[in-house]
N, C-alpha and C positions, 0 to 999 in steps of 0.2 A: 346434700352435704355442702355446707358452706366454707370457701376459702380464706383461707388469710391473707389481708396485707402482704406485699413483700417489700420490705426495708432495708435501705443501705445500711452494711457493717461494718466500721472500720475498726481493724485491727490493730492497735496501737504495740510495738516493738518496744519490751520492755529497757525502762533507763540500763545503763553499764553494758548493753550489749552491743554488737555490731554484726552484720553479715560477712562472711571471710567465706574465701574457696577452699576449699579443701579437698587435697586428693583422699578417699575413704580408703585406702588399701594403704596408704603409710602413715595418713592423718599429718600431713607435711599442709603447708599455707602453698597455695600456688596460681594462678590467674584464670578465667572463665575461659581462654583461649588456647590452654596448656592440658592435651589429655583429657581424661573422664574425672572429672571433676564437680562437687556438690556445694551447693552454698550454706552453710548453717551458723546460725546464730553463738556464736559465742562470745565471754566474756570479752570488752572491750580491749583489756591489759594484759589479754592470752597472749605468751610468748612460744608460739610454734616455729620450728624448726620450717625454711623454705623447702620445695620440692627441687634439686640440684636441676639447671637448667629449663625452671622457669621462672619469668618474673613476678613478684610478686604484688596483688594489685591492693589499693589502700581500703581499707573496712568500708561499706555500702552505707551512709546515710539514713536512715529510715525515712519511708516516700510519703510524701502529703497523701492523704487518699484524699477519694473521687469527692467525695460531700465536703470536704473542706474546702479544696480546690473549687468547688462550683462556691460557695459559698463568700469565698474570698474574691473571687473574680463580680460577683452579681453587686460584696462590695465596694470593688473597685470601682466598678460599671457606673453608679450610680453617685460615687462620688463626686462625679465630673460634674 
C-alpha cells in the first residue's frame, strides 16, 4: 500500500471575524484567565455583554501559520 505525501495546511480565519473568550454558560465576553472559559470565532462587530468581574481581553489577531512564517523568514534571510 502506498502513502501519501503529508503537507502543510494553513487555515486561513475568515475576513469580519475575530477570536473572543467566551464564558459558554452565560455566553458573556470575558478573558482566558477568568474561569472556564472558550475561544470562538465570532463576528468582529459582536456586541456581547462582559462577564461582571472579569476583564475583558481585545479580539485575537488571526496567526501567520507555520509555511508563511518559514517562507518569509527564508525571504528575509536571503535578502541580506
Amino acid at each position: 500500500m502506498q502513502t501519501q505525501p503529508l503537507n502543510d495546511v494553513e487555515l486561513m480565519q475568515p475576513a469580519g471575524l475575530a477570536m473572543r473568550w467566551v464564558e459558554p454558560e452565560s455566553g458573556r465576553l470575558s478573558d482566558p484567565d477568568c474561569g472556564s472559559v472558550v475561544a470562538l470565532p465570532l463576528p468582529a462587530d459582536a456586541a456581547l455583554a462582559p462577564l461582571p468581574g472579569c476583564r475583558v481581553s481585545q479580539p485575537e489577531q488571526p496567526r501567520e501559520g507555520v509555511a508563511s512564517r518559514t517562507l518569509r523568514w527564508l525571504k528575509d534571510r536571503f535578502r541580506q
